[in-house]
C-alpha positions as CSV (number, residue, x, y, z in Angstrom):
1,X,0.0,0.0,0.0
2,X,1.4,3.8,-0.4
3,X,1.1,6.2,1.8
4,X,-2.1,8.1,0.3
5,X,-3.9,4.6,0.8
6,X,-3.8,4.7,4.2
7,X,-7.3,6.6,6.2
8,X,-4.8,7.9,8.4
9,X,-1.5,9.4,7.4
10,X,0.1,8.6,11.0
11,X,-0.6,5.0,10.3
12,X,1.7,4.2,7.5
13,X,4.8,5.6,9.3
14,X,4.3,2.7,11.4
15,X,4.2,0.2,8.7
16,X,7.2,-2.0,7.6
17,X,7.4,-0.5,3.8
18,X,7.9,3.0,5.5
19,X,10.5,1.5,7.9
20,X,11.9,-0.7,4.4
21,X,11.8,2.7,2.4
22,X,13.7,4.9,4.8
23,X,16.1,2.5,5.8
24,X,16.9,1.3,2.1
25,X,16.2,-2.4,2.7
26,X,15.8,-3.7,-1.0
27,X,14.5,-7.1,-0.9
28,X,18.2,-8.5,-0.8
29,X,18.6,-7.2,2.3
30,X,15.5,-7.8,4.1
31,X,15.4,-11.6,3.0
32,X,19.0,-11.3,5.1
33,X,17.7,-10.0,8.0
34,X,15.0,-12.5,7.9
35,X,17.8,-15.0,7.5
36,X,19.9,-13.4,10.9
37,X,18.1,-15.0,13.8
38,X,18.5,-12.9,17.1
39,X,19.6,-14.6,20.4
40,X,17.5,-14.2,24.0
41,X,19.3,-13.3,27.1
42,X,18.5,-15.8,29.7
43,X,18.1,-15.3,33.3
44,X,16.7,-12.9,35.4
45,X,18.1,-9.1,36.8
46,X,16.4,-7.3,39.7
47,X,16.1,-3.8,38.1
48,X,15.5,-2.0,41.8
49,X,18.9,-3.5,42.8
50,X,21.9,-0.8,42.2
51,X,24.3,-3.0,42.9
52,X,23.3,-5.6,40.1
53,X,26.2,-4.1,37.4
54,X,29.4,-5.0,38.1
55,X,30.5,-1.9,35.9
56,X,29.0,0.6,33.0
57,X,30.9,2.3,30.5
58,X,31.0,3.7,27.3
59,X,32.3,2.7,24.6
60,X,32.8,1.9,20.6
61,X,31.4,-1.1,20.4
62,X,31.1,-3.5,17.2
63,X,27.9,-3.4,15.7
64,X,28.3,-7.3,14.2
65,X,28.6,-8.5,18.2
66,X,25.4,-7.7,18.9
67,X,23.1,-10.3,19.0
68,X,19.5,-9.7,20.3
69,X,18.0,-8.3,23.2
70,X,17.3,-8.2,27.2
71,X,13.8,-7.0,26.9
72,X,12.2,-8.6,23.5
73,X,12.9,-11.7,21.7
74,X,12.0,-11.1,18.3
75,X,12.6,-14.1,16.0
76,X,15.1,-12.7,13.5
77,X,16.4,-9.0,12.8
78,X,13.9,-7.9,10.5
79,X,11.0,-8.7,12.4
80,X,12.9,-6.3,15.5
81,X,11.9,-3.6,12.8
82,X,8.0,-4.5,13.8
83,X,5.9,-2.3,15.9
84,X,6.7,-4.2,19.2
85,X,10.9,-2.9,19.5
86,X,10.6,-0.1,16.7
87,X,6.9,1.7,17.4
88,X,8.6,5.6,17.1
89,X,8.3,6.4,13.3
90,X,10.2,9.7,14.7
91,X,13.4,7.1,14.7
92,X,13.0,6.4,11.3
93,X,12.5,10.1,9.6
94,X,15.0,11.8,11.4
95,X,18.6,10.5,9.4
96,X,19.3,9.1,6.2
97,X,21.5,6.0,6.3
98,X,25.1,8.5,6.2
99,X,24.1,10.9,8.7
100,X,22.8,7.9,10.9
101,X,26.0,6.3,11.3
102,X,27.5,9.7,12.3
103,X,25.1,9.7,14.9
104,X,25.5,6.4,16.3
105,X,28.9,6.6,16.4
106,X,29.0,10.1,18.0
107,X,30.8,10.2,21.6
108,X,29.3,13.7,22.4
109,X,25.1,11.7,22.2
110,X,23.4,12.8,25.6
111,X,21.7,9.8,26.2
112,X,23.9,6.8,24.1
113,X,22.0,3.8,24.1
114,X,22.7,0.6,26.3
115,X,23.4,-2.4,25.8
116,X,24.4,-5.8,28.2
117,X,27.4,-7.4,27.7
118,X,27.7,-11.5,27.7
119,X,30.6,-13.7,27.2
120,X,31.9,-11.5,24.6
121,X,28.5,-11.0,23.0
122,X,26.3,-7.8,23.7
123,X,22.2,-7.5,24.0
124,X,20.0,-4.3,23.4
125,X,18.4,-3.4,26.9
126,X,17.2,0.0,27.9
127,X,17.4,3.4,26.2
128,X,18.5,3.7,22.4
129,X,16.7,-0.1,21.1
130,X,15.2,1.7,18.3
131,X,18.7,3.8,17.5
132,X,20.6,0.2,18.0
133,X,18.1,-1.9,15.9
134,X,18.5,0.7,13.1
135,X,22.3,0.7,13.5
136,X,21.8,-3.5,13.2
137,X,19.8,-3.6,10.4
138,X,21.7,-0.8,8.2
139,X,25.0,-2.2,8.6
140,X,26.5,0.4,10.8
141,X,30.2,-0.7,12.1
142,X,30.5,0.7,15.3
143,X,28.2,2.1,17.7
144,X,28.9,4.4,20.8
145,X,26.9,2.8,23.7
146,X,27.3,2.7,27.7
147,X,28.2,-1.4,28.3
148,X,26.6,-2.8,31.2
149,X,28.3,-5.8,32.6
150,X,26.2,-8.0,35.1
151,X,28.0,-9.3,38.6
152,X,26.1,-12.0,37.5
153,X,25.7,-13.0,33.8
154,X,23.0,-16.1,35.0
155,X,20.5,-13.0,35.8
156,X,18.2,-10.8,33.4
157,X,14.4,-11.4,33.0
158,X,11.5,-9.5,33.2
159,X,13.7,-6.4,32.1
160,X,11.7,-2.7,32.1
161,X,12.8,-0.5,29.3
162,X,12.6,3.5,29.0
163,X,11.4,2.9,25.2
């Protein structure tokens, strides 16, 4: 459907072909991320505990390492794109794929998004799972996050997000 088919014009910027168009997925690309299955952190984390990070920092991190996230469990990357991780159409108009990656990689972001870090392996939780999704699914290198790293790696469930 195009836009002018839709009763409400707020409505298609909440659709996948609007998400496809201003991301640039081609179908090559979105049969890939159909293809890239996304991991689910196991365990459980007690949110109201302060003590449960064993340190936070930020930091460059590679896009490629991260693998799926502490609060969803989408079945592959494109279907992250859906309304249930990605519902802000405002994440999608505001940069072309370029400008983006400047972004993303940007040391001087107020509010850098988070991510939990596992054996090597990293998992969108918290603020910035649009901005991280984004950077996953265009092919962004790095991406400047704050890394949480759990005392205990055996615990996240139930995780509360910002977004």
């Amino acid at each position: 459907m195009k836009k002018e088919d839709y009763t409400d014009s707020q409505e298609y910027y909440h659709t996948m072909e609007y998400k496809e168009k201003q991301l640039g997925l081609d179908n090559e690309k979105i049969n890939k991320l159909k293809e890239m299955h996304t991991e689910e952190y196991e365990g459980t984390l007690d949110l109201s505990d302060d003590n449960c990070f064993e340190k936070s920092i930020y930091r460059h991190i590679e896009v490629d390492k991260i693998v799926g996230y502490g609060n969803h469990n989408p079945l592959n990357w494109y279907e992250a794109l859906d309304n249930e991780v990605c519902h802000k159409p405002i994440s999608f108009k505001k940069y072309d794929k370029l400008s983006f990656s400047d972004y993303i990689n940007s040391d001087k972001i107020n509010d850098p998004p988070s991510v939990i870090e596992k054996n090597g392996k990293y998992f969108i939780y918290g603020d910035g799972t649009h901005r991280l999704t984004i950077a996953k699914v265009t092919g962004c290198k790095t991406a400047f996050v704050i890394v949480h790293k759990c005392k205990n790696e055996h615990k996240l469930e139930n995780v509360i997000t910002k977004e």
